[in-house]
N, CA, C and O atoms as a Tripos MOL2 file, in Angstrom:
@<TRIPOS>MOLECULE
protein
  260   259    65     0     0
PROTEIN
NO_CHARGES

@<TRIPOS>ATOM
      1 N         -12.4570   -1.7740   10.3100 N.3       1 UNK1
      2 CA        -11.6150   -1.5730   11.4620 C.3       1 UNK1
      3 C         -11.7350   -0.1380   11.9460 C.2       1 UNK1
      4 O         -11.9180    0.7730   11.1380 O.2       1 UNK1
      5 N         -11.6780   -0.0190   12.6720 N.am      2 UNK2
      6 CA        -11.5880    1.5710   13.4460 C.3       2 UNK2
      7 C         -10.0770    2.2420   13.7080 C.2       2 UNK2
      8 O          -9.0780    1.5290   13.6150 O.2       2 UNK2
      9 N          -9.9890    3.5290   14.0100 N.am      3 UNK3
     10 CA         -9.3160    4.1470   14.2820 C.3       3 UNK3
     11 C          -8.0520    3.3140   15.3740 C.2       3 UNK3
     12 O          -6.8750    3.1380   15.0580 O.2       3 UNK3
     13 N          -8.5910    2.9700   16.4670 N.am      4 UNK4
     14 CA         -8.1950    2.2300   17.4840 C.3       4 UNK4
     15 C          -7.1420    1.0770   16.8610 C.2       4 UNK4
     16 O          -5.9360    0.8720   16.9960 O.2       4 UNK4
     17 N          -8.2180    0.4340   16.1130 N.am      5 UNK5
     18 CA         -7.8530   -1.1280   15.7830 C.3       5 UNK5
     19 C          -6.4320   -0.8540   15.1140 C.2       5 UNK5
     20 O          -5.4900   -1.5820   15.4260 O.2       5 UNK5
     21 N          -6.2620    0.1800   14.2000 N.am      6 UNK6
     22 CA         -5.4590    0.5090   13.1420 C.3       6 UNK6
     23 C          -4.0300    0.9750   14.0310 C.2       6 UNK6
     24 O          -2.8350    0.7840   13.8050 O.2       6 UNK6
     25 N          -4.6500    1.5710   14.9750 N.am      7 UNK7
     26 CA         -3.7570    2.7260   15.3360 C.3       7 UNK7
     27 C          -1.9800    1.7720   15.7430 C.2       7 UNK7
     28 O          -1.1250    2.6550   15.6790 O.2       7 UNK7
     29 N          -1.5250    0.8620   15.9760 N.am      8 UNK8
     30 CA         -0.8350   -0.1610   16.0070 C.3       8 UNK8
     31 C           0.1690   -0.6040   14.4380 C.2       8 UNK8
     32 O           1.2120   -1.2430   14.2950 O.2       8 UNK8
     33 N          -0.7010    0.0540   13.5190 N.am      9 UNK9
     34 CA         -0.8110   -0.7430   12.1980 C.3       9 UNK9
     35 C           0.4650    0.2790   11.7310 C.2       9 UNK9
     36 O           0.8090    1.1330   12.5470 O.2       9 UNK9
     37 N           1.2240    0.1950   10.3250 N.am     10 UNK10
     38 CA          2.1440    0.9590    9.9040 C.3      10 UNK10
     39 C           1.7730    1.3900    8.1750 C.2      10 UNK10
     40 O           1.5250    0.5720    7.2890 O.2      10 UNK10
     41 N           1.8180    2.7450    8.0400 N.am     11 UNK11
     42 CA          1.2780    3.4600    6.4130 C.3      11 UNK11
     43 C           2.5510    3.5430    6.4130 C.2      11 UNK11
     44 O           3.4410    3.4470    7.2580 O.2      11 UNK11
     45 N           2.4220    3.9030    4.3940 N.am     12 UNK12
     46 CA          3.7170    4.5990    4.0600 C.3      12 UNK12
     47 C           2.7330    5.9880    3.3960 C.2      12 UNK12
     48 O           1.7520    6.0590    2.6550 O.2      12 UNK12
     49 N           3.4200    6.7760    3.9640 N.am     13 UNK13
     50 CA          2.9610    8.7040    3.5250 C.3      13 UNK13
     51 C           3.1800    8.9820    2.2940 C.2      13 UNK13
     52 O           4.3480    9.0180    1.9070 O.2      13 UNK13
     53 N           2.2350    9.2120    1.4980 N.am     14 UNK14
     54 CA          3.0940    9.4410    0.1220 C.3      14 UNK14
     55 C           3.7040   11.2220    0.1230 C.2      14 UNK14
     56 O           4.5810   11.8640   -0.4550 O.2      14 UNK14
     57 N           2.8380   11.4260    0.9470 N.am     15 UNK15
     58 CA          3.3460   13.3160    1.2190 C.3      15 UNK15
     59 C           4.7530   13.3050    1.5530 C.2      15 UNK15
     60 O           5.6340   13.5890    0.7420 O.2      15 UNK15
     61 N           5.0100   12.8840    3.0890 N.am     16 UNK16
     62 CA          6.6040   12.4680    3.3730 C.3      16 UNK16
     63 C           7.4660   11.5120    2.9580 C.2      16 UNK16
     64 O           8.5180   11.5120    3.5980 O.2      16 UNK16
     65 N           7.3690   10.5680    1.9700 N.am     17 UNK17
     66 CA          8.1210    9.3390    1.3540 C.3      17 UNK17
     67 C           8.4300    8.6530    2.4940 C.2      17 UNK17
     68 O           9.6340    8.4000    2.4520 O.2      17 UNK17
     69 N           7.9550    8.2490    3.4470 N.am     18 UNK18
     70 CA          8.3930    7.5010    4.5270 C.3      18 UNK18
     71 C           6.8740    6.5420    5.0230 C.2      18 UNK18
     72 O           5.7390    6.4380    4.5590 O.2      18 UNK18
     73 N           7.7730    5.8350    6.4690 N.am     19 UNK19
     74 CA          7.0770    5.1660    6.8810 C.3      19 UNK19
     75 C           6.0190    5.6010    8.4510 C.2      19 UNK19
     76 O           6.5090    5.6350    9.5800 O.2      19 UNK19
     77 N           4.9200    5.8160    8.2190 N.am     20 UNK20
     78 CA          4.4450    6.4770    9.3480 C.3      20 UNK20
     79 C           3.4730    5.8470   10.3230 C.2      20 UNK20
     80 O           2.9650    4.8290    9.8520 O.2      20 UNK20
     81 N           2.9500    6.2400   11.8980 N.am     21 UNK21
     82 CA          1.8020    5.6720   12.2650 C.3      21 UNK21
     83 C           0.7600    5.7660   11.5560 C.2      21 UNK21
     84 O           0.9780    6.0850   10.3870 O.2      21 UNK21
     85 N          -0.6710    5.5430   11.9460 N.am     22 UNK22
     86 CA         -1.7000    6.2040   11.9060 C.3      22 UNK22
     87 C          -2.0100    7.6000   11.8680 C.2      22 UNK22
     88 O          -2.2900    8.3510   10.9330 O.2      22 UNK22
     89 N          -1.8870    7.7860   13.2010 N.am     23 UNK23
     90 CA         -1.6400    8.9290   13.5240 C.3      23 UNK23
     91 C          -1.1400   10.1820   13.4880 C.2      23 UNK23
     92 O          -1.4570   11.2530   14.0060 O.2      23 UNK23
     93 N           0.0530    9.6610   12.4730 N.am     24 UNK24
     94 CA          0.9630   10.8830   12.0830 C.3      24 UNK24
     95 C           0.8120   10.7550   10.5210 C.2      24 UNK24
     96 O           1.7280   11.1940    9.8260 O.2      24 UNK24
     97 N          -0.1400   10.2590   10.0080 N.am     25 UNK25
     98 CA         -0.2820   10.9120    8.5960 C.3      25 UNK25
     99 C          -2.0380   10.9300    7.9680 C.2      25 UNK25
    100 O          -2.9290   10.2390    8.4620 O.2      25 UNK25
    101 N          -2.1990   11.7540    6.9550 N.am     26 UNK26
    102 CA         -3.8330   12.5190    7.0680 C.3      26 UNK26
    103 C          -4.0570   11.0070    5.8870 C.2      26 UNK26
    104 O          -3.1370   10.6970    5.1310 O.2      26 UNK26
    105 N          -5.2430   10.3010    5.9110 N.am     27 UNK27
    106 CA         -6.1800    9.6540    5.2980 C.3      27 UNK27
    107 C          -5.6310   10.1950    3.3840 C.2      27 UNK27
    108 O          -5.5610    9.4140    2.4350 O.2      27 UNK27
    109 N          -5.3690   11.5210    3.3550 N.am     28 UNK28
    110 CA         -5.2180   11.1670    2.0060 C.3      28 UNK28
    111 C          -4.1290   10.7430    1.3880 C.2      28 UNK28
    112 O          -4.1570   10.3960    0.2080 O.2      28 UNK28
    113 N          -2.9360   10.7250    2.1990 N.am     29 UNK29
    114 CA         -2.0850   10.5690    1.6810 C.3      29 UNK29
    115 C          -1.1150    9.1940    2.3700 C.2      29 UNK29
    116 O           0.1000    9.0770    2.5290 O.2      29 UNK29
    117 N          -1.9180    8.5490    2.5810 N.am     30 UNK30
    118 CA         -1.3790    7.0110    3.3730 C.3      30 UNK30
    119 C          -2.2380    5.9880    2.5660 C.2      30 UNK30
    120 O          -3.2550    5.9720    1.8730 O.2      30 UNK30
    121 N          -1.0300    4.9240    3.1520 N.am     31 UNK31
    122 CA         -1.4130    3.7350    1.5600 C.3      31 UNK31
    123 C          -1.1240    2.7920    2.9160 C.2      31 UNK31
    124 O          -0.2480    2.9540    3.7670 O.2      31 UNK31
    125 N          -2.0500    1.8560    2.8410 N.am     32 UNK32
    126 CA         -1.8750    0.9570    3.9390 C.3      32 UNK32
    127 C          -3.2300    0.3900    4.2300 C.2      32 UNK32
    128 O          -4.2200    0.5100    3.5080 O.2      32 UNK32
    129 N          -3.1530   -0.2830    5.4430 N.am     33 UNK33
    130 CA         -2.1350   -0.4020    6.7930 C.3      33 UNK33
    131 C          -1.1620   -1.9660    6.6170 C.2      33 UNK33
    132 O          -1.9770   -2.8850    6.5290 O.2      33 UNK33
    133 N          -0.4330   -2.2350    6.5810 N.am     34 UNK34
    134 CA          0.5270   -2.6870    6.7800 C.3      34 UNK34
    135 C           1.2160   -3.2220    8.1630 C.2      34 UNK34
    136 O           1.6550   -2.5580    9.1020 O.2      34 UNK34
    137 N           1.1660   -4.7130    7.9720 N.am     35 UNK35
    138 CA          2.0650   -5.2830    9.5660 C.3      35 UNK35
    139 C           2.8990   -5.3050   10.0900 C.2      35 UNK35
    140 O           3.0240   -5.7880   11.2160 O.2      35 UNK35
    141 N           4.0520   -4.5870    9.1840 N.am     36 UNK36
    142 CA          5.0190   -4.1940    9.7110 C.3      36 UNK36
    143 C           5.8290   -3.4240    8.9710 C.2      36 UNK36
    144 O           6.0130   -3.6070    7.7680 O.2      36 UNK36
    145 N           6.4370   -2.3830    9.7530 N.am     37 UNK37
    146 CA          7.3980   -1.3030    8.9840 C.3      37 UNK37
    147 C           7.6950   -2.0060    7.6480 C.2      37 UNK37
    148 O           7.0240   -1.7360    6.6520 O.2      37 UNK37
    149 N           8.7480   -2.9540    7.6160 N.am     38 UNK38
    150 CA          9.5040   -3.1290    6.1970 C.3      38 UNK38
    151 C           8.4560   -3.3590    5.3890 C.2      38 UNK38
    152 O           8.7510   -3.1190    4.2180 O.2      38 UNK38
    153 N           7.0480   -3.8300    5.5820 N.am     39 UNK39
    154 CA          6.6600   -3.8640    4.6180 C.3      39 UNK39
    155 C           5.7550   -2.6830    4.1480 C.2      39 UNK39
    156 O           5.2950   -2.6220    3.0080 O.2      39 UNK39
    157 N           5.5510   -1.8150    5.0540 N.am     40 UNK40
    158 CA          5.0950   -0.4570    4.7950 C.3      40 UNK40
    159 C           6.0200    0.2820    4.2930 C.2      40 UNK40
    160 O           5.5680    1.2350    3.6580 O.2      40 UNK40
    161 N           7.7630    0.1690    4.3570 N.am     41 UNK41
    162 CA          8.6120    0.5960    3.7330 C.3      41 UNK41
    163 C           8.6590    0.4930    1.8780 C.2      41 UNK41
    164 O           8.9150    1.3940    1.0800 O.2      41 UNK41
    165 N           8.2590   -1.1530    1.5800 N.am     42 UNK42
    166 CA          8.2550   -1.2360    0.5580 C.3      42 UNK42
    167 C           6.8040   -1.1140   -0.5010 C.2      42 UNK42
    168 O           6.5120   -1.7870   -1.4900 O.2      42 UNK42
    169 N           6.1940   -0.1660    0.0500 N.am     43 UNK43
    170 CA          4.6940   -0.2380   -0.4380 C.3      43 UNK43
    171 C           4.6450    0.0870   -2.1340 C.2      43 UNK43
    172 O           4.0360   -0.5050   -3.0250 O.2      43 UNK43
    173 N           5.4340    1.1260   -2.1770 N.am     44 UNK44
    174 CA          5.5520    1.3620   -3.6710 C.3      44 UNK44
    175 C           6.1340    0.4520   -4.5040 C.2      44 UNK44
    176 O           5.9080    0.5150   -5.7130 O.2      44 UNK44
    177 N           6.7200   -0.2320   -4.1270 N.am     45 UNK45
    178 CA          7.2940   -1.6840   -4.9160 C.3      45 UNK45
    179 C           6.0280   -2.5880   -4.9180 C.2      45 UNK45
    180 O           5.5900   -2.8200   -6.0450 O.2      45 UNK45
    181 N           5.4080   -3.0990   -3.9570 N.am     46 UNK46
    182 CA          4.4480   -3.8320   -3.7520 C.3      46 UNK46
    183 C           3.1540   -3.1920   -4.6150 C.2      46 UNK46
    184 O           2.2660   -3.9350   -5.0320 O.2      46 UNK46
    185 N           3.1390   -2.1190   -4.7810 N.am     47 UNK47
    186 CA          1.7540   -1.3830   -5.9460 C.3      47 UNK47
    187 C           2.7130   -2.0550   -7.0980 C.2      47 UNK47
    188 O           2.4580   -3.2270   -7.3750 O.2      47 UNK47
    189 N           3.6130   -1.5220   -7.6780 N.am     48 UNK48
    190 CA          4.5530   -1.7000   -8.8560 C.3      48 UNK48
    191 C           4.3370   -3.2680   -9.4980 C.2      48 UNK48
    192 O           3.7780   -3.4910  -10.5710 O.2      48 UNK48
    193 N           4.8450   -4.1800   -8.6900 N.am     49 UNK49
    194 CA          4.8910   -5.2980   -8.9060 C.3      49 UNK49
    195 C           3.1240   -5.7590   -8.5910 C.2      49 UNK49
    196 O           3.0080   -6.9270   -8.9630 O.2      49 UNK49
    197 N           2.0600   -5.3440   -8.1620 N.am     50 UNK50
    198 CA          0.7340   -5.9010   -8.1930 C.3      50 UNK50
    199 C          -0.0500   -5.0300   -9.6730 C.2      50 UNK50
    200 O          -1.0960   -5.4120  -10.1980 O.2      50 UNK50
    201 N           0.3690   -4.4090   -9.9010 N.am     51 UNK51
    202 CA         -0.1300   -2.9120  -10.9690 C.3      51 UNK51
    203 C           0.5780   -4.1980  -12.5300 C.2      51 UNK51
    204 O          -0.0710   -4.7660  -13.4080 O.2      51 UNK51
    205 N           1.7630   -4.2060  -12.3080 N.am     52 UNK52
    206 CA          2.2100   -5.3940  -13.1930 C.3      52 UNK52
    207 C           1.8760   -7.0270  -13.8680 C.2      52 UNK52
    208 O           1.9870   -7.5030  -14.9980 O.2      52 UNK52
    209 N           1.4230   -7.5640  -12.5500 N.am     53 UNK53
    210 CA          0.8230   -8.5310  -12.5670 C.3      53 UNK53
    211 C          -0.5480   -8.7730  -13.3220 C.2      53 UNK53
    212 O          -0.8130   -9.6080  -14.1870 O.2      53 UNK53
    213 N          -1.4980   -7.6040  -12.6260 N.am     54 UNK54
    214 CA         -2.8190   -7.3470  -13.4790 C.3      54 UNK54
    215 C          -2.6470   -7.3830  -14.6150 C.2      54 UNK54
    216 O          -3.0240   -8.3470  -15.2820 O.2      54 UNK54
    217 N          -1.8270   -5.9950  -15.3100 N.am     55 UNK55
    218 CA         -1.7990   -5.9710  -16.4350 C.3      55 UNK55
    219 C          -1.2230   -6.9580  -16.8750 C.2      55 UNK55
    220 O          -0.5530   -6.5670  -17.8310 O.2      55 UNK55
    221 N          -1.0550   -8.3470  -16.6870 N.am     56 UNK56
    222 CA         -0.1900   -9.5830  -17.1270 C.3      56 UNK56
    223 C          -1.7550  -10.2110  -17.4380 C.2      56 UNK56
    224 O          -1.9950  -10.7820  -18.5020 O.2      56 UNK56
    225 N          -2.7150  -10.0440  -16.4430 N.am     57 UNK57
    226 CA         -3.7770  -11.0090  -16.4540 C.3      57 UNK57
    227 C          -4.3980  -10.7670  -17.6220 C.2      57 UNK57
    228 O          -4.5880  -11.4610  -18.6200 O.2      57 UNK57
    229 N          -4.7580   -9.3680  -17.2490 N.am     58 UNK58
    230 CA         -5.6250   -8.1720  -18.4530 C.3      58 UNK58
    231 C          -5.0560   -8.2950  -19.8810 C.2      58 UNK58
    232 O          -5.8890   -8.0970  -20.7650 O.2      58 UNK58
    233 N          -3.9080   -8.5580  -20.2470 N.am     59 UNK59
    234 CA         -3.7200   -9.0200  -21.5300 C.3      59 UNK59
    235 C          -3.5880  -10.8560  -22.0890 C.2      59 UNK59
    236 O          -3.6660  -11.3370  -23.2200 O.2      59 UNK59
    237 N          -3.3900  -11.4290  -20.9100 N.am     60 UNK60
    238 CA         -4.0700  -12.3610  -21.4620 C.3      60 UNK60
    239 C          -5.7550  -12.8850  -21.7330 C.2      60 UNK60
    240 O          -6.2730  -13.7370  -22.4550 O.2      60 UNK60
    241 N          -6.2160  -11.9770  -20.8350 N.am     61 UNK61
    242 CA         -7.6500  -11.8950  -20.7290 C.3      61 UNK61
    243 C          -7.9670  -11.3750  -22.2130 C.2      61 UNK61
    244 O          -8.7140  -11.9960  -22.9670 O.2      61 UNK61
    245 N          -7.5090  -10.5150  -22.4620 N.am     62 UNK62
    246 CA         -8.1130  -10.1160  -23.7900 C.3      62 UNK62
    247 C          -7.2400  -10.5510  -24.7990 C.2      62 UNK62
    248 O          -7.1680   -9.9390  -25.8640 O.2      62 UNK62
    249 N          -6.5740  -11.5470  -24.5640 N.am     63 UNK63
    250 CA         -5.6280  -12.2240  -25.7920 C.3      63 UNK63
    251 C          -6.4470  -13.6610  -26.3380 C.2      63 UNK63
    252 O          -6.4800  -14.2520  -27.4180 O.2      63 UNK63
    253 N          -7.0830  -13.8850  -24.9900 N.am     64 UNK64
    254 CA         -7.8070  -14.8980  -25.0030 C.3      64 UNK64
    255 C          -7.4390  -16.2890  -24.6930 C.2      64 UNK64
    256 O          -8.0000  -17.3120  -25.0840 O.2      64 UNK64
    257 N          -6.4500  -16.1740  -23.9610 N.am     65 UNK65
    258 CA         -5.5340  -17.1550  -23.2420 C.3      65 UNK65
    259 C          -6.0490  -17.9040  -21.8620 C.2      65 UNK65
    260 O          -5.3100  -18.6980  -21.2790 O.2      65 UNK65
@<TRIPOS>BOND
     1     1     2 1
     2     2     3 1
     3     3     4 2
     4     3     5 am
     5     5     6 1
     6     6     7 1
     7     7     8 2
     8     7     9 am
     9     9    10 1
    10    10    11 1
    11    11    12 2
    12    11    13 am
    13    13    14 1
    14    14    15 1
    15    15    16 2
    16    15    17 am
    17    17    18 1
    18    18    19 1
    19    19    20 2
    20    19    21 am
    21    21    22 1
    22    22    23 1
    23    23    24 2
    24    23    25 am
    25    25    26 1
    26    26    27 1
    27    27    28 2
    28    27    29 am
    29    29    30 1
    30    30    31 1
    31    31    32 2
    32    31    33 am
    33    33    34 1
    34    34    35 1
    35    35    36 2
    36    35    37 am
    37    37    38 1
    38    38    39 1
    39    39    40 2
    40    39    41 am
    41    41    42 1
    42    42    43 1
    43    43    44 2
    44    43    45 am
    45    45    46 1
    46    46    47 1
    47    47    48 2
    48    47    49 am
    49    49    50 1
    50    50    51 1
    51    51    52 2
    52    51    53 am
    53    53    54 1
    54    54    55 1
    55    55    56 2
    56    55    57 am
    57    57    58 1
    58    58    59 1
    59    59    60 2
    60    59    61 am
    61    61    62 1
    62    62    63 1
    63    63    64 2
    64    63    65 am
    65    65    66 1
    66    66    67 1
    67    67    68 2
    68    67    69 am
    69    69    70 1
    70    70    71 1
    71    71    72 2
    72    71    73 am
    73    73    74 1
    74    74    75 1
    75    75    76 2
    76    75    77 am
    77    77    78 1
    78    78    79 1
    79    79    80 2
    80    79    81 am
    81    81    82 1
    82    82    83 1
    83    83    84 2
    84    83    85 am
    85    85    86 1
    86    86    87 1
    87    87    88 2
    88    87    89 am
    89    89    90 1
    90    90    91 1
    91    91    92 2
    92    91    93 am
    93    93    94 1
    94    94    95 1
    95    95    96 2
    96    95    97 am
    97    97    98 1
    98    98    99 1
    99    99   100 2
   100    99   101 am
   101   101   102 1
   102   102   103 1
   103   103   104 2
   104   103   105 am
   105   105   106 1
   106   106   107 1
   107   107   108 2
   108   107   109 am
   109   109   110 1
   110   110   111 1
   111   111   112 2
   112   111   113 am
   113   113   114 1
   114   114   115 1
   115   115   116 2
   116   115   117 am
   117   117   118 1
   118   118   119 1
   119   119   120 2
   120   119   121 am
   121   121   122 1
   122   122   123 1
   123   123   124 2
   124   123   125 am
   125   125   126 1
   126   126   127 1
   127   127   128 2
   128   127   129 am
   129   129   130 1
   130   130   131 1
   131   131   132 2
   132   131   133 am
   133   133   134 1
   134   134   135 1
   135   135   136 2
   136   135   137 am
   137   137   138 1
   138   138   139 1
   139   139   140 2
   140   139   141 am
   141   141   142 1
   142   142   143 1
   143   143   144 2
   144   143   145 am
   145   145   146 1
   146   146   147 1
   147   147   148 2
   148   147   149 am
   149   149   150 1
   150   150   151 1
   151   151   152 2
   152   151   153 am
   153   153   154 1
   154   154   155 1
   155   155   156 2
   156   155   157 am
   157   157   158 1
   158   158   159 1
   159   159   160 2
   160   159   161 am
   161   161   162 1
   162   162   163 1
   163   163   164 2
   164   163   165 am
   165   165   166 1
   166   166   167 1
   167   167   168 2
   168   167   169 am
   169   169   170 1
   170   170   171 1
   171   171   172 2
   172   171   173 am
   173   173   174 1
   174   174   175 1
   175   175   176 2
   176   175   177 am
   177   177   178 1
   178   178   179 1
   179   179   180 2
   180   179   181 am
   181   181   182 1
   182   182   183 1
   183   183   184 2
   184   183   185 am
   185   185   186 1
   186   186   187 1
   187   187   188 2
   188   187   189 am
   189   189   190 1
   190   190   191 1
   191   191   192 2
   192   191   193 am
   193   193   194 1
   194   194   195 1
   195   195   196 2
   196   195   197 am
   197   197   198 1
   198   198   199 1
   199   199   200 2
   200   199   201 am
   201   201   202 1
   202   202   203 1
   203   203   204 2
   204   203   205 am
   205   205   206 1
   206   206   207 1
   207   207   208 2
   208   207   209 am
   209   209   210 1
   210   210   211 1
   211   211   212 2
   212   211   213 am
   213   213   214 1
   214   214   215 1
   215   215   216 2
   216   215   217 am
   217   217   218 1
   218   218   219 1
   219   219   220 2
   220   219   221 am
   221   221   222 1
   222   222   223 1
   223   223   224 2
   224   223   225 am
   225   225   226 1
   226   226   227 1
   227   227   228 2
   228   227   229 am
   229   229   230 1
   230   230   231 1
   231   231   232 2
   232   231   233 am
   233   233   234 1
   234   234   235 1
   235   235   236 2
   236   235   237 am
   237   237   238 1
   238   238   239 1
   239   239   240 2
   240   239   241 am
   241   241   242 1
   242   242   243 1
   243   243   244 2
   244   243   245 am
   245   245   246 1
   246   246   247 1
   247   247   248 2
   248   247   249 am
   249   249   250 1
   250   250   251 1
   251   251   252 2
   252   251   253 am
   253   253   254 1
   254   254   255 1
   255   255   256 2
   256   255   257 am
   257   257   258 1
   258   258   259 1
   259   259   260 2
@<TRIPOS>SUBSTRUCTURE
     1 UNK1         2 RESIDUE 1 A UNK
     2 UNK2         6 RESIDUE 1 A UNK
     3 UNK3        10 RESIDUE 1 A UNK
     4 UNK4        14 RESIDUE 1 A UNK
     5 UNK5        18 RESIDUE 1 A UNK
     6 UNK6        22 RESIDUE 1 A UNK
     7 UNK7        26 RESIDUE 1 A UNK
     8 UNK8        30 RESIDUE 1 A UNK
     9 UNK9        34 RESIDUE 1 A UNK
    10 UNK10       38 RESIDUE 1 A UNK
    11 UNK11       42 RESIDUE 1 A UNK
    12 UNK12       46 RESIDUE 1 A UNK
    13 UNK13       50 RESIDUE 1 A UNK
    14 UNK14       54 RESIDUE 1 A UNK
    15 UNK15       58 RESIDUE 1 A UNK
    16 UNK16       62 RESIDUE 1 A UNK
    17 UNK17       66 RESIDUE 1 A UNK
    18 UNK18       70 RESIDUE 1 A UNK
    19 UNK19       74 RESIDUE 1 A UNK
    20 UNK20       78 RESIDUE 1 A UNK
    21 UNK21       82 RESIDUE 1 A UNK
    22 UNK22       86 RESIDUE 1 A UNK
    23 UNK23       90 RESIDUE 1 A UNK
    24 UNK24       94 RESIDUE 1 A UNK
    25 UNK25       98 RESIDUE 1 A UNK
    26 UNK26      102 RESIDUE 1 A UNK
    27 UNK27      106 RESIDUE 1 A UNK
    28 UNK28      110 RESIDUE 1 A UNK
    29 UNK29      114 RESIDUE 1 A UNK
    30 UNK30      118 RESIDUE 1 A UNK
    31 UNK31      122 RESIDUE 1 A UNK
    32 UNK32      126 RESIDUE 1 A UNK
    33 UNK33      130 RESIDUE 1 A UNK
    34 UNK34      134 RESIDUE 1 A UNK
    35 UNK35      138 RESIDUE 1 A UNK
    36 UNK36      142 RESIDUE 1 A UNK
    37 UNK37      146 RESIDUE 1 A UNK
    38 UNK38      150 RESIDUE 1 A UNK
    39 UNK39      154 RESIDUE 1 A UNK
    40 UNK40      158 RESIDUE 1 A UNK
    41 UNK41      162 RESIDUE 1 A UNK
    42 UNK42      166 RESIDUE 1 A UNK
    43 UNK43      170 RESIDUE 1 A UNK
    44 UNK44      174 RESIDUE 1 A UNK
    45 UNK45      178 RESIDUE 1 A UNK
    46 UNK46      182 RESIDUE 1 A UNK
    47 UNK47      186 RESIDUE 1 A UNK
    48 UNK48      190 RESIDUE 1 A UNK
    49 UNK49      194 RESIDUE 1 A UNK
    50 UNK50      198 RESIDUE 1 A UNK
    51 UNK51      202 RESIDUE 1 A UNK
    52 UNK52      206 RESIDUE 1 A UNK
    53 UNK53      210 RESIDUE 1 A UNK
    54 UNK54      214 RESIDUE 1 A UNK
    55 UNK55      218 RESIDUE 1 A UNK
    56 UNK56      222 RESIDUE 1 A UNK
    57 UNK57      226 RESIDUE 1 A UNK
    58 UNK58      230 RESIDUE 1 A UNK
    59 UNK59      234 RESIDUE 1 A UNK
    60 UNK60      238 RESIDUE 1 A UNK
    61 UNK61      242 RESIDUE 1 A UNK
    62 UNK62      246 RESIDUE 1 A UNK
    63 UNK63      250 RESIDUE 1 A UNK
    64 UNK64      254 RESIDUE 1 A UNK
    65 UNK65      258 RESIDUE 1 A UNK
């Protein structure tokens, strides 16, 4: 996607703890893009709970389940 395509789209900043455009936050510190605010609001929950899950897989993977 391009700049353009995105620019519509919603990050959450990890610099400012908030929810930002494109535009208003630098590539390193945006986690996204996201379809809509609330869910760019809850991005760190959404890592939390996917970061969790894996490691659910990853030990049954090597449990042998």
């Amino acid at each position: 996607m391009t700049s353009r395509e995105l620019a519509g789209e919603f990050w959450f900043c990890m610099k400012h703890r908030r929810v930002e455009k494109l535009e208003d936050t630098d590539s390193a510190n945006r986690i996204g893009p996201f379809p809509t605010e609330e869910q760019a609001a809850h991005a760190l929950e959404t890592i939390h709970e996917r970061e969790k899950a894996y490691d659910a897989e990853d030990s049954a993977w090597e449990d042998g389940d």
